[in-house]
C-alpha positions as CSV (number, residue, x, y, z in Angstrom):
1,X,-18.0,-10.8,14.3
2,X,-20.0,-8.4,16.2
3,X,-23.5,-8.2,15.4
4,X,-24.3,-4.3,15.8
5,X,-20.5,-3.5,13.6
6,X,-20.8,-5.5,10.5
7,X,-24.1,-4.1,9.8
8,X,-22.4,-0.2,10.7
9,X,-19.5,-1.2,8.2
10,X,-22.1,-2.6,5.4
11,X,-24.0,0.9,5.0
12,X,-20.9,3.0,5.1
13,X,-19.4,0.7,2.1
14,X,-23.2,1.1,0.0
15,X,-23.3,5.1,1.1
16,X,-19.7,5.6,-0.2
17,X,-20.2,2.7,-3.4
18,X,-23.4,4.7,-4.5
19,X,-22.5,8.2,-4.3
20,X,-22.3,10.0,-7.5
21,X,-18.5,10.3,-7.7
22,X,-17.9,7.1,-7.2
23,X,-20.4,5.9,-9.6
24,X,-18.6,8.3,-12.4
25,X,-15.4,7.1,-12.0
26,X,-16.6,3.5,-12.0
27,X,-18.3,4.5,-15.7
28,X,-15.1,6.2,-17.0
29,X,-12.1,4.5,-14.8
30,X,-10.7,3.5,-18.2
31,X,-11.0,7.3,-19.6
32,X,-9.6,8.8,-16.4
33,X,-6.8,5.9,-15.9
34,X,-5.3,6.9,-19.8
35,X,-6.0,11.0,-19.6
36,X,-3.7,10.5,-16.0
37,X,-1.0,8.4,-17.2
38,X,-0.5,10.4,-20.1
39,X,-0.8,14.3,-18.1
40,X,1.9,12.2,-16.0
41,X,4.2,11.6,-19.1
42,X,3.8,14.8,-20.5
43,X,4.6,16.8,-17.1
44,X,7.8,14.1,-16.2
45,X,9.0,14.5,-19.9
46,X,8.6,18.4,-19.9
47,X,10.7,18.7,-16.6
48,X,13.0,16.4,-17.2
49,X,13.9,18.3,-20.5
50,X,14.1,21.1,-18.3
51,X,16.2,20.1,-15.6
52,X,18.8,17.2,-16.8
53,X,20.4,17.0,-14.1
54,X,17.8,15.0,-11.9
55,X,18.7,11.5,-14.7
56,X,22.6,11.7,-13.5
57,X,20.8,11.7,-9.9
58,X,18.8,8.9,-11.0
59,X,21.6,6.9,-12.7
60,X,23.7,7.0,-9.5
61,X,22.2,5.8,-7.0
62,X,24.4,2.9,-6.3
63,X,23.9,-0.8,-5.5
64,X,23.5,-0.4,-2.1
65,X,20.7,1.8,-2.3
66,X,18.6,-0.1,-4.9
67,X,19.6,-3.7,-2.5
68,X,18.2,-1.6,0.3
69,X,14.8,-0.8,-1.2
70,X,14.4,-3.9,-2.5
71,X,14.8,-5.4,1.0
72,X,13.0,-2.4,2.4
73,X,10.0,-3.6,-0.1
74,X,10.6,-7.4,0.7
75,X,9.5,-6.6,4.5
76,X,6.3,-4.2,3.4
77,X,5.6,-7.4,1.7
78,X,6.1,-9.7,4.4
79,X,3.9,-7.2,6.5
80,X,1.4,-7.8,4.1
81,X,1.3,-11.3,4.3
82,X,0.5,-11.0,7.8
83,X,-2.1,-8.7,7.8
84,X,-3.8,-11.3,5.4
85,X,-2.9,-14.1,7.7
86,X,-4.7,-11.7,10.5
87,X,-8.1,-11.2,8.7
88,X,-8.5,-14.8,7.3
89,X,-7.9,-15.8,11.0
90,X,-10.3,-13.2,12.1
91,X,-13.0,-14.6,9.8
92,X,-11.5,-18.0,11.3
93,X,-10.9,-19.5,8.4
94,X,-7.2,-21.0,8.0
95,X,-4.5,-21.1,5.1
96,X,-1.5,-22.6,4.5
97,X,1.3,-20.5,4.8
98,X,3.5,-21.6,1.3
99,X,0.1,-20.8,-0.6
100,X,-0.8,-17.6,1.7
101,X,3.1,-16.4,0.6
102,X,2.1,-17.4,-3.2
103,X,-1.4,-15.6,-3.0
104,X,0.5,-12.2,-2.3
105,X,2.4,-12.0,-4.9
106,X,0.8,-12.8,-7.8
107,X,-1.9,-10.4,-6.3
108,X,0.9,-7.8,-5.7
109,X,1.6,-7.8,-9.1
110,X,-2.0,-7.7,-10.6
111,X,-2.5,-5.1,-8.0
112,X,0.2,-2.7,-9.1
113,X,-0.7,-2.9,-12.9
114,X,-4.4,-3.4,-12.3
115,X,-6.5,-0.4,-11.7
116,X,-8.6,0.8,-8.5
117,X,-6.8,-1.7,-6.4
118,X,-7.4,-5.0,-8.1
119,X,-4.8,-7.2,-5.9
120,X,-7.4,-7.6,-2.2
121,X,-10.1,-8.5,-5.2
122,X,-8.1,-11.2,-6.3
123,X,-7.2,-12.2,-3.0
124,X,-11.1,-12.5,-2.1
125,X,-11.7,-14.7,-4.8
126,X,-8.9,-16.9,-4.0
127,X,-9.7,-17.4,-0.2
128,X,-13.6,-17.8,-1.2
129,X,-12.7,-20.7,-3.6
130,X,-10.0,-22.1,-1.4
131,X,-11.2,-21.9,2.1
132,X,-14.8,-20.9,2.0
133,X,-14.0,-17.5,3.2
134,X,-17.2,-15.3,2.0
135,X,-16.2,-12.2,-0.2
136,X,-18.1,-10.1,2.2
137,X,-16.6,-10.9,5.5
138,X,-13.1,-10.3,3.9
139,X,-14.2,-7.0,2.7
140,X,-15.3,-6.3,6.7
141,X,-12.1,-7.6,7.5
142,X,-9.8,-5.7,5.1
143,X,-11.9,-2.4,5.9
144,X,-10.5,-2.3,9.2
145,X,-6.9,-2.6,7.3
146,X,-7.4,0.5,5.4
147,X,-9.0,2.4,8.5
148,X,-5.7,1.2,10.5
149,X,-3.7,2.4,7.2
150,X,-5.5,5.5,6.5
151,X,-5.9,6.8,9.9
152,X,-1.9,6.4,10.6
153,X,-1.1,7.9,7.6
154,X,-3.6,10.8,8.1
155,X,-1.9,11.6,11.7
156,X,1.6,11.7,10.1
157,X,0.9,14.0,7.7
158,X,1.4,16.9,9.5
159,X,4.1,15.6,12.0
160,X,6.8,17.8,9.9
161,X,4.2,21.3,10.8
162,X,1.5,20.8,13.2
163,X,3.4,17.1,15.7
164,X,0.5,18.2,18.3
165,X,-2.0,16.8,16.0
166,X,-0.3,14.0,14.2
167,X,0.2,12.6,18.1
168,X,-3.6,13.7,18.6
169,X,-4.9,11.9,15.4
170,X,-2.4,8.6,16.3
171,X,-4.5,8.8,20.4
172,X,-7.6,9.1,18.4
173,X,-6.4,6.1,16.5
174,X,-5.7,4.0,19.0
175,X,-9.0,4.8,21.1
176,X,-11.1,4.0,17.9
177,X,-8.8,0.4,18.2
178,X,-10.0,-0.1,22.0
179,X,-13.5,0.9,21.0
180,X,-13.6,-1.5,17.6
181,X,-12.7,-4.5,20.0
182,X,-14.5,-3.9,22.5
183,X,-17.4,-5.2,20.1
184,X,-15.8,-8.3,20.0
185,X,-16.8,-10.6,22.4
186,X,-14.2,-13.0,21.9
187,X,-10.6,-12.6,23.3
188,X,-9.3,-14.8,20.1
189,X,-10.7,-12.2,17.8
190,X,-9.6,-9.3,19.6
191,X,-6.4,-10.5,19.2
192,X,-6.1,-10.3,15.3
193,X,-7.6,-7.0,15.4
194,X,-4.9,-5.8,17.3
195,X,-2.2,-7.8,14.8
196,X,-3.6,-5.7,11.8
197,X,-3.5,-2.7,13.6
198,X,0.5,-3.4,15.1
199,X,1.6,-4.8,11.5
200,X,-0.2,-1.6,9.7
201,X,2.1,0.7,11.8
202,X,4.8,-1.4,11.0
203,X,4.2,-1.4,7.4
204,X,4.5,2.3,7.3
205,X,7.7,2.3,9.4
206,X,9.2,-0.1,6.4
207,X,7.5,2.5,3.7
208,X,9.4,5.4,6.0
209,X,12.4,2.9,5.5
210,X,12.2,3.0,2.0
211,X,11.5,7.0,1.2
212,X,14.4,8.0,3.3
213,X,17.2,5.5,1.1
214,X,15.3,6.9,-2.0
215,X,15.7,10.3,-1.1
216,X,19.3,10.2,0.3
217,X,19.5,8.7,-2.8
218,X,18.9,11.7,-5.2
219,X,20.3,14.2,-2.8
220,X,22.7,13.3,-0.5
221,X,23.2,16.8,0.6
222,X,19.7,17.6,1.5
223,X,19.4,16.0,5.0
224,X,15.7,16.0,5.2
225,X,15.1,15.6,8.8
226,X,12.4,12.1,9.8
227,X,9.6,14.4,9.7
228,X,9.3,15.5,6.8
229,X,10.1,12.1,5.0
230,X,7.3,10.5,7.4
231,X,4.9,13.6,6.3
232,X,6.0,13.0,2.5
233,X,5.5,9.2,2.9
234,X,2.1,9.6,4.6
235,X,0.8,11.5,1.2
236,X,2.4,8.9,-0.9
237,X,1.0,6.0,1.1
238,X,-2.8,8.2,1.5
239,X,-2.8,8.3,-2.4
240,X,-3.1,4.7,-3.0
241,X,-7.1,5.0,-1.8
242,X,-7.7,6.9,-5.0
243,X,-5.3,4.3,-7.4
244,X,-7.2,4.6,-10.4
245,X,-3.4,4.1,-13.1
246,X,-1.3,1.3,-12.4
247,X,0.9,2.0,-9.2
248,X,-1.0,5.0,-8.8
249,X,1.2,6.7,-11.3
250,X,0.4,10.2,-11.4
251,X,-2.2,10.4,-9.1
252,X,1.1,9.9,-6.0
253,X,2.9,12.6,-7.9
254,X,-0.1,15.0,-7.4
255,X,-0.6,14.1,-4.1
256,X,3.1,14.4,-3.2
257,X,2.9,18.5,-5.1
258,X,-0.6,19.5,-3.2
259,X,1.0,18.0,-0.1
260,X,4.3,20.5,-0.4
261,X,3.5,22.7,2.1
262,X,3.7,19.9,4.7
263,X,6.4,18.0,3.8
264,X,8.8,20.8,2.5
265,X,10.4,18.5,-0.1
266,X,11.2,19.9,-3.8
267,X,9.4,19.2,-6.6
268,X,12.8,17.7,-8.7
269,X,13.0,15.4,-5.5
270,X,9.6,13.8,-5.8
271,X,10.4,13.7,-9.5
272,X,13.5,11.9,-8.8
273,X,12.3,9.9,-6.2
274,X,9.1,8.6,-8.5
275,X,10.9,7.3,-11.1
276,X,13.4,5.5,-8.8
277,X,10.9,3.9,-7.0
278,X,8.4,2.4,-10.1
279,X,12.0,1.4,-11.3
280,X,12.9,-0.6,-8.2
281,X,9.5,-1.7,-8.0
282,X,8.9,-2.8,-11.4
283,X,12.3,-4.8,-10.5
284,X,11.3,-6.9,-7.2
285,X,7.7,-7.3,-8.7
286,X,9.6,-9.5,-11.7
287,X,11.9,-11.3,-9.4
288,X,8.8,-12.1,-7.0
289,X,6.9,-13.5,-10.4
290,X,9.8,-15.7,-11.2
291,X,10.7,-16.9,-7.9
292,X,7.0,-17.9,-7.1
293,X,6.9,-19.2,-10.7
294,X,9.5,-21.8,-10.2
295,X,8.3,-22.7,-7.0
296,X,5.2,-23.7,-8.4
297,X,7.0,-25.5,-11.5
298,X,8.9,-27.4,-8.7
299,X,6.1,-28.1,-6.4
300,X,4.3,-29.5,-9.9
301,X,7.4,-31.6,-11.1
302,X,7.7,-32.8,-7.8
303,X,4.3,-34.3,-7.7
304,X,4.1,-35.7,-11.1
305,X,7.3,-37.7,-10.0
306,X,5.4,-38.8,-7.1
307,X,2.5,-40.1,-8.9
């Protein structure tokens, strides 16, 4: 990696790591994690008390639509998998694929019930111990990831009021992509850069997928137009930096509400549309454990016949 940008990246992470905030909520993550989830059971029990209607939304939202965000999740995953390929190969270290898969689930799952995103910690662990892949480049490498992530997201937030400056922020974006390898002297790593950066806008694309079946879902006669299911997908997605309760519970709700005025959707939809989605989640997370749990069974049976 470059020699002048891993140095830039390291006193960003200890700046942000050691400022005051960050410090608190490392001291109290526990504290805040239980006085969220539970503000976020009061306020979802008190409204849906008050407006019944939004569980016969909830309880009809077909087959279809739950096989469809199951499959939309399925390709986020997938997407996942090769952004992960992208930065191990950017750190050139290598991985076999069947255990690359197997890695990103089980870290999925820790991920979503684990607080301040657990699941790329596990994943750092894993690679050091298998591969030799140091902790720290990782880190680098998934840093660019969330920039990629982040600075997508940030530009589609106001596609739905202000498109001028989501299209600005994307060119901004993209220009920050040509500068970042342009440090890289090597053709072979500027390629994986620009893999993470591709499969990051294509991640979002599936997570666009996925709001839109979910909100046709629990009001087919809404029609909310692309932009502001892109806009209301960009504050869910932008909410998952500050994941301090498992899946972010709460915390997307809140960003979803401050985030109205861009997105225009009611507050009974993102009700609707949060407990749908941790359903359907919860779901696929389960079938992921015990499809990759039987794998492994197999692979172990399989060998001890062998020996």
């Amino acid at each position: 990696m470059s020699q002048t940008f891993l140095p830039k990246l390291t006193t960003l992470a200890q700046t942000v790591s050691r400022s005051p905030l960050v410090r608190l909520v490392r001291r109290h993550k526990r504290l805040l994690a239980s006085l969220i989830i539970l503000a976020f059971f009061v306020f979802i029990g008190y409204y849906l008390i008050a407006n019944p209607q939004i569980i016969q939304n909830i309880l009809h939202i077909g087959y279809a639509n739950t096989v469809s965000i199951i499959g939309g999740y399925t390709a986020v995953l997938l997407t996942n998998v090769g952004i992960m390929y992208a930065t191990i190969r950017l750190c050139k270290k290598k991985l076999p694929i069947k255990s690359g898969v197997l890695l990103m689930i089980y870290s999925s799952v820790i991920n979503f019930f684990g607080p301040l995103q657990s699941g790329p910690g596990v994943r750092a662990v894993y690679l050091k111990a298998k591969t030799g892949l140091r902790i720290r480049d990782f880190t680098y490498a998934m840093l660019f990831y969330y920039f990629s992530f982040a600075a997508l997201n940030t530009s589609l937030l106001f596609v739905n009021t202000m498109p001028w400056l989501s299209l600005l922020g994307i060119i901004l974006a993209i220009a920050m992509l040509a500068a970042g390898t342009y440090k890289f002297a090597s053709s072979f790593l500027k390629k994986y850069i620009i893999y993470i950066f591709a499969l990051s806008a294509i991640q979002i694309v599936f997570l666009i997928g996925i709001y839109a079946v979910e909100l046709g879902a629990v009001n087919p006669a809404a029609h909310y137009s692309l932009a502001q299911i892109a806009a209301f997908t960009a504050s869910a997605n932008l909410s998952l930096f500050v994941s301090l309760t498992p899946g972010a519970i709460g915390i997307r709700e809140a960003f979803l509400i401050f985030s109205q005025s861009l997105h225009h959707i009611p507050l009974s939809a993102i009700v609707a549309v949060g407990i749908i989605d941790r359903a359907i989640y919860v779901v696929f997370l389960a079938l992921l454990f015990v499809l990759s749990s039987s794998l492994h069974l197999r692979d172990m049976f399989i060998g001890k016949q062998k020996l």
